[in-house]
N, C-alpha and C positions, 0 to 999 in steps of 0.2 A: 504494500500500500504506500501511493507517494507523498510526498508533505501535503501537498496540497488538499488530497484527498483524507489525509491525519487531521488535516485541522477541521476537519468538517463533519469529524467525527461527534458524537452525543457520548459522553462520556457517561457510565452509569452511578459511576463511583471513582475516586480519587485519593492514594494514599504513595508514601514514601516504596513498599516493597508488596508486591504480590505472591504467595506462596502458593502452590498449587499442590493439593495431597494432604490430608492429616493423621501419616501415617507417621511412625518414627521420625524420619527425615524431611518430612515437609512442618512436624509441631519443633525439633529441633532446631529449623531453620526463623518460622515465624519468633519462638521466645527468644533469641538469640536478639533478631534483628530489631525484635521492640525492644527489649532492654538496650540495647544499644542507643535508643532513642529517633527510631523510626516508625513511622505508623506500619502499621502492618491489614492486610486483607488476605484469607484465608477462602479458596476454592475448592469444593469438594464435588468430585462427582458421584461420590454413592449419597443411599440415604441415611446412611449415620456419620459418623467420625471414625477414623483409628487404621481404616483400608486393612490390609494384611496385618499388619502390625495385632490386631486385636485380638487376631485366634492364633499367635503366634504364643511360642514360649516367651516371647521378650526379653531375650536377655542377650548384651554386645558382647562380645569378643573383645577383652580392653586389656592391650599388652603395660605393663609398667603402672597399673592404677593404684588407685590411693589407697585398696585393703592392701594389695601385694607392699606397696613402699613402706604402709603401718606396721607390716610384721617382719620388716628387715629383709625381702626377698628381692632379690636385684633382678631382675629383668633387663639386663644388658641390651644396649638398641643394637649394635654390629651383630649379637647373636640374634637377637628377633629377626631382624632385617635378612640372616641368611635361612632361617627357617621358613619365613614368607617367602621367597624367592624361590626354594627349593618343589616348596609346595603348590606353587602358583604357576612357575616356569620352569617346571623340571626339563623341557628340553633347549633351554638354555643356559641352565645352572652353571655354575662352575665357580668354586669355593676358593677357588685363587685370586677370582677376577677382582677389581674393587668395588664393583657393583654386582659380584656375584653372575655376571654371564649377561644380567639384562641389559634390555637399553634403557636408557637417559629417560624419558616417558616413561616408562613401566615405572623403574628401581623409583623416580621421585614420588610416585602414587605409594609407593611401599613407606618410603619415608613421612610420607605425609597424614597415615594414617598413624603410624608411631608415635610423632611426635603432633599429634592432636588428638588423638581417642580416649588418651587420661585426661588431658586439658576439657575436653567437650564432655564428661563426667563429672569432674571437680567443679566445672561453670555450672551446669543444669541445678547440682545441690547448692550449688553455694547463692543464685536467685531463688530456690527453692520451687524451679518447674517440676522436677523429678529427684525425688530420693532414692538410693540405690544401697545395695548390699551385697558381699561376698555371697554367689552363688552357693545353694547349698542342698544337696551335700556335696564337696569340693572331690568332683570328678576327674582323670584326665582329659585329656584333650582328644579328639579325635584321630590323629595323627598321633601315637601315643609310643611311638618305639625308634622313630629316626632320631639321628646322635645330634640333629641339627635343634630337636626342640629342645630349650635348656629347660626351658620352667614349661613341667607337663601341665602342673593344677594352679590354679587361682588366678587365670588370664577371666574366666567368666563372671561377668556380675548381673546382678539382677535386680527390677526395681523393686522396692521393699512395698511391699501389700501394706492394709492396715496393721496388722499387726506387728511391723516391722520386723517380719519374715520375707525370703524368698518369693519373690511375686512374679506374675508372667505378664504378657503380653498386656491381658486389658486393664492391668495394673497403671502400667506407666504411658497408656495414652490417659486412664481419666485421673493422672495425675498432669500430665501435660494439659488437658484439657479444660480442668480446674484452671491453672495458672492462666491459659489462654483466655477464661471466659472470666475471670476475677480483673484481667488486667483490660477490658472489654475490646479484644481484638475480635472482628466481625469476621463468622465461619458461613457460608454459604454454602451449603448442601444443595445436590441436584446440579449442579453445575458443571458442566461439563466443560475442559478445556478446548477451544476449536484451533483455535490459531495464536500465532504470536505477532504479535506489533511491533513493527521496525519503523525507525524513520529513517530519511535518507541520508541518515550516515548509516545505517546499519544498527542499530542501537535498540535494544529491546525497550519498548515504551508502554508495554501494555500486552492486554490478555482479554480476547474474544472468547465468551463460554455460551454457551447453549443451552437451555431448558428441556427440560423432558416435553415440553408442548412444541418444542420447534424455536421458540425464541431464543434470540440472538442479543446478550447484553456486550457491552464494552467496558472494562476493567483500567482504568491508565495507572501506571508503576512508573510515579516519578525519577526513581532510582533501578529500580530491578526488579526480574520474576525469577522466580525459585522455582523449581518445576523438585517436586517429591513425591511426583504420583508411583504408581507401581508399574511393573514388568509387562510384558505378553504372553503370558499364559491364556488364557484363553482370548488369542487368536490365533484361529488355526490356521487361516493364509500362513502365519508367519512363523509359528509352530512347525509348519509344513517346509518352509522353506528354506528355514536356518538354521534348527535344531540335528543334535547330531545323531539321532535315530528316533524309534518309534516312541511318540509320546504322548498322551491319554488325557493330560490335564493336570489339575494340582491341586496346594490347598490355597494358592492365592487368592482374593473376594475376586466374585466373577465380574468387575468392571478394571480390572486389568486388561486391557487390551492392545495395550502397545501407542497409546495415543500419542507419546511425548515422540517415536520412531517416525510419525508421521509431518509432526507439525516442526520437530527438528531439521526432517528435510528438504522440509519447505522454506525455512530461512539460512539454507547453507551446512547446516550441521554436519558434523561429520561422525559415521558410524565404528561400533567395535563390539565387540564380543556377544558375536548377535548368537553366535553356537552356543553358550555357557549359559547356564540357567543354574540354580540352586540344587540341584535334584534329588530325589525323593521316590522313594517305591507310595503306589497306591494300589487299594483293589480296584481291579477294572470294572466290574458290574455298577457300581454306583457312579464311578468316572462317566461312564457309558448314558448314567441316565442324568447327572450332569457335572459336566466338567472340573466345577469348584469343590472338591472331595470336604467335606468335613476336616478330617486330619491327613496324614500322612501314615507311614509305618516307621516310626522310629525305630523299633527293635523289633523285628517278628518275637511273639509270644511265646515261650513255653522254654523245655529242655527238648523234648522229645518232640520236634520238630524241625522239619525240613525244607528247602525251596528247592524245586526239579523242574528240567526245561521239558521242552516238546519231545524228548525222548527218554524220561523220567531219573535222568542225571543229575546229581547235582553241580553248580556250576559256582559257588562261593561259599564265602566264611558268612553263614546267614547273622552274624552277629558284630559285625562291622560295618562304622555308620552309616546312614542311609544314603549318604550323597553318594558316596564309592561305590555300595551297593549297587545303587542305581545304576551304574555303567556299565552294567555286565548285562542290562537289557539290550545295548546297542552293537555287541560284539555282531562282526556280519561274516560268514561262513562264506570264503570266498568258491571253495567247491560248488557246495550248494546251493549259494545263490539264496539263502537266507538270513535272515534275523533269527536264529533258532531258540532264543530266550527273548524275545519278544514280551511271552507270557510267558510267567514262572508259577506254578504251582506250589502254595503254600500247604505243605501236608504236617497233621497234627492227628494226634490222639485225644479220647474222651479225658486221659489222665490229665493232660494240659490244659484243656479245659476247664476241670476241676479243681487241682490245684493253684493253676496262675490268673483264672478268667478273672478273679476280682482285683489283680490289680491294678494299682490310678492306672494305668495307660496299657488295656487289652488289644486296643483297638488293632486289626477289624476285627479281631475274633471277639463274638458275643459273649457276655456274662454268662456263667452257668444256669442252666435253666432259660435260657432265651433263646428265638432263633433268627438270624437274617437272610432274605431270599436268595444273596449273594454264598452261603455256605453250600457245599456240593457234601453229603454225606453218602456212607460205603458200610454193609454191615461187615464187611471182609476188604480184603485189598481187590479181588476184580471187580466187588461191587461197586467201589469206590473207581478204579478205571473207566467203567460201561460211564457212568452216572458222569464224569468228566467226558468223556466223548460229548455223550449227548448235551451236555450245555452249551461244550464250543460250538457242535452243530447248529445249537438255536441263537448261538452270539454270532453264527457267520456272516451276517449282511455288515456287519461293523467292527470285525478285524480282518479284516482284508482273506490272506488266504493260508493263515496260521492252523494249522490242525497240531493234534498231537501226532507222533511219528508211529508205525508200524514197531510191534515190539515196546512200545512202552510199559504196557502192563507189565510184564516180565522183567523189563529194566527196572521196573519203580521196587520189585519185589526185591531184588540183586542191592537194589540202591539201599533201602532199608536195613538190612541187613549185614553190611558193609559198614553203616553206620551205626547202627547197634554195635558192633564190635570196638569201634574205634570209643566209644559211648564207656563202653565195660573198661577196657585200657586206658584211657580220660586222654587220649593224645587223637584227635583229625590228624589223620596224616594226608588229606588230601589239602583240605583249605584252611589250618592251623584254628579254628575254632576252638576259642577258650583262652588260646594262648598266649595274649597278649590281655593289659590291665583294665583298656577299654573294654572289652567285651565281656570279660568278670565282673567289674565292677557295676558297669551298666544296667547287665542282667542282674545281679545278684540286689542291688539298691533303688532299680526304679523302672525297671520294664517286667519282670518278672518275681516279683514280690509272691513266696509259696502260703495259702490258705494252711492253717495249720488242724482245722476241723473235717479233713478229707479219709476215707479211708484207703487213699495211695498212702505208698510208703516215703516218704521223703527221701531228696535224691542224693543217696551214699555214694558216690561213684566221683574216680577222682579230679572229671571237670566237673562242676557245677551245670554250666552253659550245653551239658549233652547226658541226655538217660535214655535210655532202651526203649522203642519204642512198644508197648504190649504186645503180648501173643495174640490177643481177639480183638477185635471192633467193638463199637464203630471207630471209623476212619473220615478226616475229614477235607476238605481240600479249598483254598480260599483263591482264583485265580489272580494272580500282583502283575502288573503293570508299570514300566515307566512315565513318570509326571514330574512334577516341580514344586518345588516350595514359592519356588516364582521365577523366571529368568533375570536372568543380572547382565542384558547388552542392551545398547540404546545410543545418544550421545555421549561424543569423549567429552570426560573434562580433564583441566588439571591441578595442579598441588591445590591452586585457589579455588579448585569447583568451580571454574569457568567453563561453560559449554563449548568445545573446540569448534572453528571452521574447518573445512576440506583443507585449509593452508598451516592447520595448525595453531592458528590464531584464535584469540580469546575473541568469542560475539558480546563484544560491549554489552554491560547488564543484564547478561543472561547466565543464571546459575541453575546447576541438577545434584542431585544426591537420590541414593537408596537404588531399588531395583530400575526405576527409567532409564537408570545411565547406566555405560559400560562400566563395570564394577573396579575398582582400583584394585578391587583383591578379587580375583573374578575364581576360583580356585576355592570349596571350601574346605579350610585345610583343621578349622575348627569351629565347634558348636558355637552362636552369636556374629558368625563373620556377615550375616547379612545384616543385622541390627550394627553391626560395630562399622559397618559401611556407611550405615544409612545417619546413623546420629552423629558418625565423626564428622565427614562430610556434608552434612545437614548444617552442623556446627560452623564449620567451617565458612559455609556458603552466606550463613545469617551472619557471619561478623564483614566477612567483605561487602555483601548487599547493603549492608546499613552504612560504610564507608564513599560508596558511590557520590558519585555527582548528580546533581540533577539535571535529567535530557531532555533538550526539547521537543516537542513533538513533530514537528517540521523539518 
C-alpha cells in the first residue's frame, strides 16, 4: 500500500506497539513493551487468550536461571553454547571450531537465547507479569547422555500455580493475563491478522485484521508489530508441502494456520525452517476426526508395552522423548518405496491398563474401566491382528495406501516375545530401552505412576520401563501417528527478533517470536525449548519495539 493510499486510511485504533498472539510470546512481548512505557494493542485470533500456550505444559527451557545461579550450579555459556549447537546442527558441529561448525546466523541465534532467557525470567518476576519456579520434580533433560550436556537437570522452570507449586501452561498465560488486563492493555479476540502495513520506506506501520463476519478493521503501530501468533499445523497445503514426512496434525489450537508465512511474504520476508516442527506422536483416529488432538503422547503408557510398524516390528526405544520418537515415522524405505512406520501400532496389555491407567498423564490409553472408539481390542494375539486389519481397512479412504504387511501376525507374535525376554534380563538389546536416566526416571515419576490396589504383581524385573507381556488376553492396540506440538518455521529473525528480508536485512519495525518464526533453536534438544523460544525472544522483541522510532505513515 502506497503513502498516499496510507494516508487515507481510517485508522480503527492507534497505539505505540501492536502484538499479534496471546500466547507465551506475543503476552511476553506486549508486558515487556508496556513496561517499557509504550502503549501497547493486543490481536487475537481465537476466541479466548493463551493460543497453544494454554494446553501446553508451560514450562521454558532456561539455561543459566536464577534457581540454577541460587544453588551455586554454573551453567557455563561456551558449554551451553556447544550442547545447543551439537543438538541443533549436528551436521555441522565441530567442537574445535569457535563457533562450533555453525554459521555466523545460526551460532548468534544460539547466543542470543543464552544470554537473554534468564534475563527474560528475572524481568517477567521482577514487574510481576509471571512468577516462576524450579520445575518439579527436577528431571533430566531430554538429550540426557551426550558429554556435551554439562548441566543435565535444572535448565527447566515453570510458572508457579496458586499454590506456589509447579504450574503449566494455563498457569502463566492467566498470570500474564492478569498483569495484561490490570495494567489495561486492550486484547481483541476474533481478530484475525490479514496483512501488514508498510509505508514507502518499507517500515511496518500497522496491522489489517478481519472479523469472523468479513470485516476489515485497521490497526496503526506507531513504532512496531510483534507478530507471536502460532505455527502451521493445521494447514495442510503447507503440512503437505514442507514437512519432512507423513503428518496427521497436532496438539496446536486449530487456528494455527501459518498466517504470519503468508503475510510475511507478502512484504518481503524471508523464509527458514519451514521442514522443523516440534514433533510429537499422536493417535491417529481422533487426528483423523480433527486435527487439533487434545494432547500428544508424551511417554507411551505402561511396562508391558510396545510400538510395531506395518510388519509388526519394532522400530524404537518407545520411551525416549516424543520429539525423537516422532522421527522414526518418517524413515522412507528406499527399496520399497514406502513410509513403513507411517502408523505404529501401540500394543498393551489388560495389566497396563490396570496398573498405570490412573496415572496424571494415561493419555490415549483410557482409565480402567472406560473405553475409546479409537482402542482396537484382541481376546488372543490373532484376535487382536484380524481386529487391526479391519480398522485400517475402514480408515482407508484417509491414509493413503498404508496396510499392514503380509506376515504381521506372526511377526507381532516373534516381536512379543523377543521382548518378553529382553523384559526378564532388564537389558533391550535392540533399542536400549530403560537404559539411559530419561526414560527411568520419566517413567518411573510421571508417565507411568503403578496403582498399588491391583491384583498384578508389581514389576520385579530388572528395568523398571519393561515387564512380560501376559500369557492370555485381552490385547490391545492404539494406532500412533506423526503430528506436532506445532511447527517452528516461518520468518527469519535475528539476535534482535527483527523479521529478516530476502537480503538479510532487518524490515524496519517488524518483530516475531514463538512458533511463527523460524525457531532460533529449531532442534528440540530439551523439554520447554518451544516456551524458552517463545518468551526469550518475545522478550527480546518487546524491549527493542518499545525502543523504536516513530514512523510515518507516508
Amino acid at each position: 500500500m502506497k503513502g498516499q493510499a496510507m494516508e487515507n486510511i481510517k485508522w480503527d485504533s492507534e497505539v505505540d506497539v501492536i502484538v499479534v498472539g496471546t500466547g507465551a510470546a506475543g503476552s511476553a512481548a506486549a508486558s515487556v513493551a508496556f513496561s517499557k512505557g509504550s502503549s501497547v494493542l493486543m490481536l487475537e485470533k481465537g476466541k479466548m487468550v493463551g493460543g497453544t500456550t494454554m494446553k501446553s505444559g508451560g514450562q521454558p527451557w532456561i539455561p543459566n536461571n536464577v534457581f540454577l545461579r541460587n544453588q551455586g550450579t554454573v551453567d557455563d555459556r561456551q558449554d551451553c553454547l556447544k550442547f545447543m549447537a551439537r543438538g541443533n546442527y549436528p551436521q555441522l558441529y565441530d567442537p574445535t571450531n569457535p563457533h562450533f561448525g555453525l554459521m555466523d546466523q545460526e551460532y548468534s541465534l544460539l547466543e542470543a537465547y543464552y544470554d537473554n532467557g534468564y534475563k527474560a525470567i528475572d524481568y517477567f518476576m521482577k514487574i510481576g507479569a509471571c512468577q516462576f519456579v524450579l520445575s518439579q520434580p527436577v528431571l533430566p533433560d531430554y538429550v540426557d547422555h551426550v558429554p556435551e550436556n554439562k548441566v543435565l537437570r535444572g535448565r527447566l522452570v515453570a510458572p508457579a500455580n496458586p499454590q506456589g507449586m509447579t504450574g503449566f501452561g494455563i498457569d502463566l498465560i492467566k498470570q500474564f493475563s492478569k498483569w495484561i488486563k490490570d495494567h489495561g492493555i486492550p486484547v481483541l479476540l476474533n481478530h484475525r491478522a490479514r496483512r501488514i502495513l508498510l509505508n514507502d520506506r518499507r517500515e511496518a506501520v500497522g496491522v489489517s485484521a478481519e472479523l469472523p463476519d468479513g470485516t476489515v478493521k485497521n490497526f496503526r503501530a506507531k513504532k512496531a508489530v510483534v507478530f507471536g501468533c502460532g505455527g502451521f499445523t493445521h494447514n495442510r497445503d503447507l503440512i503437505l508441502h514442507f514437512q519432512k514426512g507423513p503428518t496427521f496434525g497436532g496438539c496446536a489450537v486449530i487456528t494455527n494456520t501459518g498466517d504470519l508465512v503468508y503475510m510475511g511474504q507478502a512484504v518481503g520476508a524471508q523464509l527458514s525452517n519451514m521442514n522443523c516442527a516440534w514433533n510429537a506422536e499422536i493417535p491417529l483416529e481422533p487426528a483423523l476426526e480433527l486435527s487439533s488432538t487434545p494432547d500428544d503422547i508424551w511417554q507411551p503408557l505402561g511396562d508391558s508395552m510396545i510400538l510395531v510398524n506395518k510388519y509388526g516390528k519394532r522400530v524404537v526405544n518407545e520411551k525416549r522423548n516424543y520429539n525423537d520418537r516422532t522421527k522414526v515415522h518418517f524413515y522412507w524405505d528406499p527399496v520399497e518405496q514406502e513410509y513403513p512406520n507411517q502408523i505404529l501400532c501401540m500394543i498393551y496389555d489388560q495389566r497396563t491398563v490396570d496398573v498405570y491407567g490412573d496415572s496424571p498423564e494415561p493419555y490415549p490409553v483410557p482409565p480402567p474401566g472406560t473405553k475409546e472408539n479409537y482402542v482396537i481390542e484382541g481376546k488372543d494375539w490373532d484376535d487382536l491382528s484380524r481386529n487391526i486389519r479391519q480398522r485400517v481397512a475402514e480408515l482407508a479412504p484417509r491414509i493413503g495406501s498404508w496396510r499392514l504387511a503380509e506376515g504381521f501376525e506372526e511377526n507381532l507374535k516373534q516381536t512379543v516375545l523377543r521382548f518378553n525376554q529382553f523384559a526378564n534380563r532388564g537389558i533391550d538389546e535392540d533399542f536400549q530401552r530403560g537404559g539411559f536416566p530419561y526414560d527411568v526416571e520419566w517413567h518411573t515419576q510421571i508417565f507411568s505412576i503403578p496403582s498399588k490396589d491391583t491384583k498384578w504383581p508389581e514389576n520385579d524385573r530388572p528395568n523398571p520401563t519393561m515387564y512380560p507381556f501376559t500369557a492370555s488376553g485381552p490385547y490391545y492396540c492404539i494406532l500412533i501417528a506423526g503430528g506436532t506440538l506445532d511447527t517452528n518455521g516461518g520468518p527469519r529473525i535475528d539476535p534482535g527478533a527483527h523479521i529478516l528480508d530476502t537480503e538479510n536485512r532487518p524490515i524496519p519495525g517488524l518483530y516475531g517470536a514463538g512458533n511463527c518464526i523460524a525457531a532460533p533453536m529449531p532442534n528440540y534438544i530439551a523439554g520447554g525449548a518451544t516456551l524458552g523460544n517463545a518468551l526469550t525472544f518475545g522478550y527480546v522483541a518487546g524491549l527493542n519495539a518499545a525502543e523504536e522510532k516513530v514512523k510515518e505513515i507516508a
